[in-house]
RODO-333085 format. One record per residue (C-alpha): residue number from 0; residue in one letter; chain; x, y, z. Coordinates in nm, 4 decimals. Layout:
# residues N
SITE NUM A A X Y Z
...
***
This chain:
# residues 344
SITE 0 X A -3.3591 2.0001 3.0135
SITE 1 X A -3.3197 1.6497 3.1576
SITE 2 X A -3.6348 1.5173 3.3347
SITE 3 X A -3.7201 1.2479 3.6005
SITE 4 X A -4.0724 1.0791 3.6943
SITE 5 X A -4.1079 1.0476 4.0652
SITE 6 X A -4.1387 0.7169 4.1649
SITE 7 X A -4.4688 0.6104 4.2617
SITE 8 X A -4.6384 0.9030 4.1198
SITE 9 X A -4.7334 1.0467 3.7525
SITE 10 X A -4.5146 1.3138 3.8085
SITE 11 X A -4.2237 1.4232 3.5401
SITE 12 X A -4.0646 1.6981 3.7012
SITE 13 X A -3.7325 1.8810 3.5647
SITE 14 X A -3.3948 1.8039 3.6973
SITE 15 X A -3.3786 2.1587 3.7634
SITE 16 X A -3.6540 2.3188 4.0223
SITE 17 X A -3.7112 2.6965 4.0672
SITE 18 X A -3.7290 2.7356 4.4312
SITE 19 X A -3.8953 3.0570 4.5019
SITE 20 X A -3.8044 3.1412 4.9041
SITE 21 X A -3.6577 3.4820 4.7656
SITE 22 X A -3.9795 3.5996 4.6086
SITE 23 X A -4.1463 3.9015 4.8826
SITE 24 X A -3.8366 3.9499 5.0684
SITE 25 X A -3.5125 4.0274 4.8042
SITE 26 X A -3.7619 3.9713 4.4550
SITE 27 X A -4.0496 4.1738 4.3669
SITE 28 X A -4.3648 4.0666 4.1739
SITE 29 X A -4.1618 4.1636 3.8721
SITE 30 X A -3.9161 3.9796 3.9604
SITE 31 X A -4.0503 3.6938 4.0191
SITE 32 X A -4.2953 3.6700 3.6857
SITE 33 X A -3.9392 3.7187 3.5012
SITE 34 X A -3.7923 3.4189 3.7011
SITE 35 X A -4.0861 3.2303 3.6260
SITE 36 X A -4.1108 3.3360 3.2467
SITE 37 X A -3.7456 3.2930 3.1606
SITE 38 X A -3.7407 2.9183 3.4005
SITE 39 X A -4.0153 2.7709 3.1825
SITE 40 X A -3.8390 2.8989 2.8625
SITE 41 X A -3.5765 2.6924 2.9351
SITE 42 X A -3.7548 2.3638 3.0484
SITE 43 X A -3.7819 2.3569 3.4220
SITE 44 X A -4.1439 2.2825 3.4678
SITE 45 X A -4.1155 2.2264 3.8569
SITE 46 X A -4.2058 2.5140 4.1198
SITE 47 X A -4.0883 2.4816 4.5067
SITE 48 X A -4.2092 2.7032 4.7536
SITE 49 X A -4.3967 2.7102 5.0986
SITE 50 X A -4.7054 2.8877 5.2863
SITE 51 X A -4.4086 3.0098 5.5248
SITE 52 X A -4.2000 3.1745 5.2377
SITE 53 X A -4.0521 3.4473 5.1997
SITE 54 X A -3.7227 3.3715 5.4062
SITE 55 X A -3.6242 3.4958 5.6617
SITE 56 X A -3.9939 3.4352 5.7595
SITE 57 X A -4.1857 3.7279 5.9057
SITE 58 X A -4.5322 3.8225 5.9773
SITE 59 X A -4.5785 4.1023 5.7159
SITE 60 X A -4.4074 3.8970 5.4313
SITE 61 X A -4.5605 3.5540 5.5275
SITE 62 X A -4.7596 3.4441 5.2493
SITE 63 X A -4.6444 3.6779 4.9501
SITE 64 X A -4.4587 3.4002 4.7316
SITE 65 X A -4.7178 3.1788 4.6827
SITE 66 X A -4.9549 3.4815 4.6482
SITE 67 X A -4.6823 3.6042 4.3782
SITE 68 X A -4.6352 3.3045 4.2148
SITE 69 X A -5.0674 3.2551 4.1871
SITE 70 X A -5.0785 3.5846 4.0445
SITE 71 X A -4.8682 3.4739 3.7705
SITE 72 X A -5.0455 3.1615 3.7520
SITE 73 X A -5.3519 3.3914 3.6937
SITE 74 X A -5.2272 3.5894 3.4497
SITE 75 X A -4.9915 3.3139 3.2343
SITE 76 X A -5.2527 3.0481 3.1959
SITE 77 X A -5.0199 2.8280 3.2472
SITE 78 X A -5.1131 2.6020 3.5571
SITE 79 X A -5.1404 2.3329 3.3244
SITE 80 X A -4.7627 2.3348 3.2280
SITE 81 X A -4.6014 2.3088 3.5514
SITE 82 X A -4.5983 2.1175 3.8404
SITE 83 X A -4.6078 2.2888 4.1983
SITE 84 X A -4.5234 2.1750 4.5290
SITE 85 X A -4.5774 2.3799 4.8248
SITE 86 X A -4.5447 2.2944 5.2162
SITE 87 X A -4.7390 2.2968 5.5063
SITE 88 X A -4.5337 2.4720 5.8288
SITE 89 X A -4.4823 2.2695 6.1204
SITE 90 X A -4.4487 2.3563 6.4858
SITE 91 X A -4.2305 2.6463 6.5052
SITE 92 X A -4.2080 2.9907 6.6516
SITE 93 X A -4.4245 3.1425 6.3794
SITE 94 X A -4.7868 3.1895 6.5530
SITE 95 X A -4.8597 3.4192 6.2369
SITE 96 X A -4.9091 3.1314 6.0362
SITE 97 X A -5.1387 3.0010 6.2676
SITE 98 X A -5.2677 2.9550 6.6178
SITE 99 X A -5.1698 2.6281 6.6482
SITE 100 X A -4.8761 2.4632 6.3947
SITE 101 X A -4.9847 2.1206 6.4313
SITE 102 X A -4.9748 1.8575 6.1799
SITE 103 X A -5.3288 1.7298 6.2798
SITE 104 X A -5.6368 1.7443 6.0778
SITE 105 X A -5.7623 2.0930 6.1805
SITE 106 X A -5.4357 2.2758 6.0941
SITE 107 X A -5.3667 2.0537 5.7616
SITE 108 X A -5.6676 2.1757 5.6291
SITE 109 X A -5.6971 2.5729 5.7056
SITE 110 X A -5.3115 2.5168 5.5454
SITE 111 X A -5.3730 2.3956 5.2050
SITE 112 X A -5.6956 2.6340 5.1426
SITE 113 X A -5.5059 2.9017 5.2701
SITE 114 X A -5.2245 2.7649 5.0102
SITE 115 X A -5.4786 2.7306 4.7442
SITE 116 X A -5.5981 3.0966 4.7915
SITE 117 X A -5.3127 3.2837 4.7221
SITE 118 X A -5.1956 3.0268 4.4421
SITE 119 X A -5.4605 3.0243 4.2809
SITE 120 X A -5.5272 2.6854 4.1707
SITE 121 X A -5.7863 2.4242 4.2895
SITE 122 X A -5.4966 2.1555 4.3316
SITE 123 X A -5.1548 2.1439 4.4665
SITE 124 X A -4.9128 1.8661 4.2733
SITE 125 X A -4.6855 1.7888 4.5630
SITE 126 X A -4.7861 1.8865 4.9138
SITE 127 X A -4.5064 1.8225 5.1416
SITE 128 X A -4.4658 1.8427 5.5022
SITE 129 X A -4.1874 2.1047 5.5796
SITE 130 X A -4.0524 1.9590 5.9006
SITE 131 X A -4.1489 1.7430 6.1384
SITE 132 X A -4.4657 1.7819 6.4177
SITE 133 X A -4.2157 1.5863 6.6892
SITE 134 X A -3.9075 1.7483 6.8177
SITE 135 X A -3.5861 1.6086 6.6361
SITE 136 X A -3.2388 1.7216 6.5130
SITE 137 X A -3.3268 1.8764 6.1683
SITE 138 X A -3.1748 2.2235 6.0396
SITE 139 X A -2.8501 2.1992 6.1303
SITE 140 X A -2.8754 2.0481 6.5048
SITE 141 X A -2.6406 1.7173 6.5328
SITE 142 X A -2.7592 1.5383 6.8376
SITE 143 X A -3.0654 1.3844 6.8767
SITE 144 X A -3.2388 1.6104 7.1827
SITE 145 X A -3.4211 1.2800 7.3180
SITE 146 X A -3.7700 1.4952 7.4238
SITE 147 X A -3.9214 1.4005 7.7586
SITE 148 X A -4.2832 1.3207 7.6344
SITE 149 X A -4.4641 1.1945 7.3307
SITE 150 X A -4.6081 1.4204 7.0375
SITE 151 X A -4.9768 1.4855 7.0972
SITE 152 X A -5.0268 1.4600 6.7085
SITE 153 X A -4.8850 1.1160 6.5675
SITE 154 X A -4.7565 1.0022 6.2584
SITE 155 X A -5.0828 0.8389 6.1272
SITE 156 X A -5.3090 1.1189 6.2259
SITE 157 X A -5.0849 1.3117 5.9953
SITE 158 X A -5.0556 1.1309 5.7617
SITE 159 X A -5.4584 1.0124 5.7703
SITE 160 X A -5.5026 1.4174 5.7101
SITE 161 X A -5.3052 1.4136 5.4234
SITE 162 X A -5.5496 1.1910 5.2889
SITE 163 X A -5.8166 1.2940 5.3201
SITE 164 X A -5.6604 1.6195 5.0870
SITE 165 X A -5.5845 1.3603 4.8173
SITE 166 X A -5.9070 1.1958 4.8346
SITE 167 X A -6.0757 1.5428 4.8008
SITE 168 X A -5.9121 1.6413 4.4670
SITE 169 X A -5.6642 1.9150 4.6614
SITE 170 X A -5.3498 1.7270 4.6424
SITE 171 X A -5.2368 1.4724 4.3687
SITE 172 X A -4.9231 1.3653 4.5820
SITE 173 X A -4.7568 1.4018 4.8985
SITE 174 X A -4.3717 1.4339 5.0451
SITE 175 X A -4.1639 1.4587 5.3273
SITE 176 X A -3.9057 1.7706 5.4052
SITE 177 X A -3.6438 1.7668 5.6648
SITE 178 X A -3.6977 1.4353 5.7668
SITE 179 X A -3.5232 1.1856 5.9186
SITE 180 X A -3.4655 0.7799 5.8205
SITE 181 X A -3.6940 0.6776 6.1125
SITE 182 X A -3.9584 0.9561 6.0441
SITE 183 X A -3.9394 0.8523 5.6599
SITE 184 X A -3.9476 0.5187 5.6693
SITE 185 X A -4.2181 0.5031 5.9265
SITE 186 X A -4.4243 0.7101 5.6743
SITE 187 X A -4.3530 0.3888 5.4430
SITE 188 X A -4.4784 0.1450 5.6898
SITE 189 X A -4.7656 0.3415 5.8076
SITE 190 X A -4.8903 0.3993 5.4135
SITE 191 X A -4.8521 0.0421 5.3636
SITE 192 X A -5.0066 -0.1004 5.6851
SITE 193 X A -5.3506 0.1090 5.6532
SITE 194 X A -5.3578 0.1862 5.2601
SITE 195 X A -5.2973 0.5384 5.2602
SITE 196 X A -5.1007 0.7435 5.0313
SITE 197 X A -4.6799 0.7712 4.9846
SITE 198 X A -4.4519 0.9657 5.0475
SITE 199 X A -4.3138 0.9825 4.6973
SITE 200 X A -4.0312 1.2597 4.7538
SITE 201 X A -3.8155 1.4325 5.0410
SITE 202 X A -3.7154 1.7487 4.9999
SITE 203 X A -3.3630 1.8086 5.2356
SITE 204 X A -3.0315 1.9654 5.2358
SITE 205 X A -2.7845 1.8612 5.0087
SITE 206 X A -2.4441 2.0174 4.8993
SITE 207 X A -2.0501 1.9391 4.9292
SITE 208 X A -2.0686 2.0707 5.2751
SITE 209 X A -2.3959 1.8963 5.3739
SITE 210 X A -2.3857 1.5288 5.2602
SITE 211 X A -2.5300 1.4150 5.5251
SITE 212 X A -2.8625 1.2777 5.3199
SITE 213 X A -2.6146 0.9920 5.2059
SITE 214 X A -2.6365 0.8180 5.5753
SITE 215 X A -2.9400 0.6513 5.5690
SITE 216 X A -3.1612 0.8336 5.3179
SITE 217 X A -2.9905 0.7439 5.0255
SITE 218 X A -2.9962 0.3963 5.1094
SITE 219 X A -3.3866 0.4005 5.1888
SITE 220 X A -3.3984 0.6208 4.8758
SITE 221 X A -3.2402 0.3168 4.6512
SITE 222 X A -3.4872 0.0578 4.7938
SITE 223 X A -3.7698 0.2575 4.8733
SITE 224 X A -3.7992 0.4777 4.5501
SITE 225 X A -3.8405 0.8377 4.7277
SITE 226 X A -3.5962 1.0491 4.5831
SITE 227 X A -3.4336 1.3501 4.7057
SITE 228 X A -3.5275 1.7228 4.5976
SITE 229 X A -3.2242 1.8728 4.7096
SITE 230 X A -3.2232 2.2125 4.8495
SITE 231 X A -2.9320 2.4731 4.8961
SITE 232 X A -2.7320 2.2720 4.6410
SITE 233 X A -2.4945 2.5810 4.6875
SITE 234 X A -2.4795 2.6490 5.0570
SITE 235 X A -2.6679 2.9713 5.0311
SITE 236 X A -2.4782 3.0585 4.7836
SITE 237 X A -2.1712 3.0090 5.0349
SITE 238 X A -2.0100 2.7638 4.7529
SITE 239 X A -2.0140 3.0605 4.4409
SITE 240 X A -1.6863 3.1484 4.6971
SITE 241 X A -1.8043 3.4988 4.7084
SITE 242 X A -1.8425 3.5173 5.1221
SITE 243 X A -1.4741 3.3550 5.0874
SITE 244 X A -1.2524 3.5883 5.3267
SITE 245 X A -1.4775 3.7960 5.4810
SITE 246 X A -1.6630 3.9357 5.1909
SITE 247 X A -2.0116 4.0130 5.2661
SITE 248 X A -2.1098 4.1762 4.8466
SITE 249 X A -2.3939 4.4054 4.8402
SITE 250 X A -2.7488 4.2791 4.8143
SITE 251 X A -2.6304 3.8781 4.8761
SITE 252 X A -2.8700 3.7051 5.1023
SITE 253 X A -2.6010 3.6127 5.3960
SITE 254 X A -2.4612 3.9610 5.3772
SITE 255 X A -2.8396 4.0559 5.4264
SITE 256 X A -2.9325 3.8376 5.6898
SITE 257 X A -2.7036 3.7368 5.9491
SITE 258 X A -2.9305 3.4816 6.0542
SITE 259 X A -2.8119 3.2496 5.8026
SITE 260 X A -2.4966 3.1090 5.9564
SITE 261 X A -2.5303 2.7622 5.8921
SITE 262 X A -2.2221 2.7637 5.6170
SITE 263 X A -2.0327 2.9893 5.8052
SITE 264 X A -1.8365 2.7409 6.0329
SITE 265 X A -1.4237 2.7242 6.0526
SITE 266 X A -1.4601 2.4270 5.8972
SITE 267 X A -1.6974 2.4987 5.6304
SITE 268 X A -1.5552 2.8195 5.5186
SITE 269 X A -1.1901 2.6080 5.4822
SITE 270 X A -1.4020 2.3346 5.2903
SITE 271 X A -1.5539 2.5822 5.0717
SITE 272 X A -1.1555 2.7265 5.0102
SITE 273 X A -1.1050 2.3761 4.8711
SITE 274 X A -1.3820 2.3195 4.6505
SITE 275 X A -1.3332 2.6828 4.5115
SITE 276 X A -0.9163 2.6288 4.4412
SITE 277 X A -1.0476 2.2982 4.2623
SITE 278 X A -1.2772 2.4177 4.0207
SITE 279 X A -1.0457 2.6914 3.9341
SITE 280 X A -0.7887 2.4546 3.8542
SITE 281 X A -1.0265 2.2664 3.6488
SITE 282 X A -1.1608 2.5870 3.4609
SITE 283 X A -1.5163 2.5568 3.5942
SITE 284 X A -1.6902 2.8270 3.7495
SITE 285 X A -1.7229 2.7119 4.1290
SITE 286 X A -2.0803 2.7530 4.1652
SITE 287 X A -2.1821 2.5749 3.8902
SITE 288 X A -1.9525 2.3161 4.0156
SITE 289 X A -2.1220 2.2729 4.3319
SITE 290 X A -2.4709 2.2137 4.1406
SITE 291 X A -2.3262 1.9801 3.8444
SITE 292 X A -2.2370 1.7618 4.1735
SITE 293 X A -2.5646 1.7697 4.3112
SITE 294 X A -2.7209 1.7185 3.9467
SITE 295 X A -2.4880 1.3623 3.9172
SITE 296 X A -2.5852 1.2211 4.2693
SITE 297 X A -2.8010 0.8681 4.1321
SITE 298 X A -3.0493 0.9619 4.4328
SITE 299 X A -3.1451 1.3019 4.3125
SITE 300 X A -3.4788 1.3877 4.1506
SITE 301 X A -3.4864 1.7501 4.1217
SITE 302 X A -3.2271 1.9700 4.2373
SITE 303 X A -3.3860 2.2791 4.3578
SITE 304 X A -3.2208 2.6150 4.2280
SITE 305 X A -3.2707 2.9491 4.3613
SITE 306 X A -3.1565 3.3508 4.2415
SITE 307 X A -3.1976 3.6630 4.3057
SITE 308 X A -3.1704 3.7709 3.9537
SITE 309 X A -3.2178 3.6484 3.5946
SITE 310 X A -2.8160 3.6138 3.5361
SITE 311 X A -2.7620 3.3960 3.8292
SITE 312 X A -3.0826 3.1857 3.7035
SITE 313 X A -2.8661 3.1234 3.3388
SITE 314 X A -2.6008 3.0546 3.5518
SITE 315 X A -2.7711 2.7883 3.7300
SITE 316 X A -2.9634 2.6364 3.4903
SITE 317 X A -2.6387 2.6270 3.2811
SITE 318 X A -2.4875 2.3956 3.5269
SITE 319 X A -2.6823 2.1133 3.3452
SITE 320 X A -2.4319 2.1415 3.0730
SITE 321 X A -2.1693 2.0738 3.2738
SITE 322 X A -2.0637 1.7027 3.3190
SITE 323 X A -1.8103 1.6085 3.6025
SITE 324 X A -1.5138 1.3562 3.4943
SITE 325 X A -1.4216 1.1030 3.7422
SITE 326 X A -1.0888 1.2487 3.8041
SITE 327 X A -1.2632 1.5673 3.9314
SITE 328 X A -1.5121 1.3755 4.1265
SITE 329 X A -1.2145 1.1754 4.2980
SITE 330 X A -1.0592 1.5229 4.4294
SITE 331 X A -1.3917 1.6286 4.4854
SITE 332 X A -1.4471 1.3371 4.7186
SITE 333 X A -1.0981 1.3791 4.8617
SITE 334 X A -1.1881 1.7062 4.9536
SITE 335 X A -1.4880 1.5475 5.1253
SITE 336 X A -1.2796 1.3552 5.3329
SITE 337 X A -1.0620 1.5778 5.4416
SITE 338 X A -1.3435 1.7929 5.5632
SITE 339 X A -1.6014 1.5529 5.6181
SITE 340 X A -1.9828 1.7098 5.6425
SITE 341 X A -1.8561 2.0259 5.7829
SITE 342 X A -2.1943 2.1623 5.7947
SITE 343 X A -2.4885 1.8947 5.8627
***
């Protein structure tokens, strides 16, 4: 296992991350202690997940994978060993969560005790902010939607609630997660200005079909020293090339849930064609393919892996193993020309 130390921080996290949105929904407990058992074994010591988790987020699961992961915490004495990093939800449609999804001081709060609860722990490593309080063009959205009036809850009340968490011994560090090079860098400034803590990570997209995190973010990653934590590294699983020509296999989270449609496009699906013909041709197994390229990218921490099952887990971690020559990375990025961020 290769492993980074976050910028600005203490923190020496695993170039591999166990992301955990499947645990309560397509995992069971049993599942998920196995995941967790078998990830440590082979040196990822870095845990993702979120109060909003399981996904697709409902109000009977809501809750169960941190309380899954803090019962193995419990019983593995091993809170010591890894580092975790959970979110706080913004404003969404989710009024299970809570009455009111602010990012202000009130709502920060009730979120990380809440977190705390069903983890288990007295400290979170890495609280991060899971999307923006203000209304901007995150998951998938293109254009900017230019809102009519200001957000009630600023930037600095935010991030002045965050901390107060740090100063009170419940988070070590904090990060950003679908954010945006103003809403990132304005973080910086704000930190800096009134002497309160980084952002020392940003947890967003990143895949062949999603590259968008390299206009912009990568740049203010380079300078700034806040490195990515890249999630869906394989496009939902979109880039394994097993949803290729209509195939929707049994169990597989998009066959599942049709919400997830984000991969799905004309464009996309003829991208993802590509990618898959070119590892073939190169011998490689496609998926692992799509995370050895996310694993190479100079701006990524921690590349955040997710299964459904302890093979695909090997599978993934595997892709560590596998180095990308520079003539595959040329077709690779001739492929990502051709088809140029199909899927922001």
């Amino acid at each position: 296992m290769q492993y980074t130390k976050l910028p600005h921080s203490s923190l020496e996290i695993s170039k591999l991350c166990l992301g955990t949105m499947t645990f309560g929904e397509q995992n069971t407990q049993a599942d998920a202690f196995s995941q967790l058992d078998y990830a440590l074994e082979r040196g990822i010591n870095f845990i993702d997940t979120a109060e909003m988790y399981p996904v697709p987020p409902k109000a009977e699961t809501q809750g169960k994978t941190e309380a899954f992961i803090g019962n193995w915490l419990e019983k593995s004495g091993k809170r010591e060993k890894v580092v975790l990093a959970t979110k706080v939800a913004g404003p969404r449609n989710v009024p299970y969560i809570r009455d009111n999804m602010a990012l202000d001081h009130r709502h920060i709060h009730q979120a990380i005790d809440d977190s705390l609860s069903r983890l288990k722990t007295d400290y979170i490593d890495l609280y991060q902010l899971h999307w923006p309080q203000r209304q901007t063009n995150t998951f998938g959205q293109l254009n900017y939607p230019y809102p009519d009036k200001q957000e009630e809850v600023t930037l600095i009340e935010t991030l002045e609630a965050l901390s107060d968490l740090v100063r009170m011994g419940k988070v070590r560090y904090i990060g950003v997660s679908n954010e945006t090079p103003w809403g990132l860098m304005t973080y910086l400034r704000l930190a800096e200005k009134h002497d309160l803590p980084r952002m020392v990570s940003i947890q967003n997209p990143y895949n062949l079909l999603n590259r968008s995190f390299e206009v912009g973010l990568s740049e203010i990653s380079h300078h700034e020293g806040v490195k990515l934590l890249a999630y869906s590294p394989m496009a939902f699983g979109v880039l394994s090339g097993k949803y290729l020509n209509g195939a929707r296999p049994a169990g597989a989270r998009c066959s599942l849930f049709e919400r997830f449609q984000r991969y799905f496009t004309p464009q996309g699906l003829q991208a993802t064609e590509a990618y898959v013909n070119l590892a073939r041709e190169f011998g490689l197994d496609p998926a692992q393919m799509a995370l050895a390229f996310v694993n190479q990218r100079p701006f990524v921490a921690a590349n955040i892996i997710g299964a459904t099952n302890l093979q695909q887990l090997k599978s993934n971690i595997d892709s560590l193993e596998l180095e990308l020559s520079e003539e595959l990375l040329l077709k690779i990025q001739e492929i990502g020309t051709r088809y140029s961020n199909p899927c922001p």
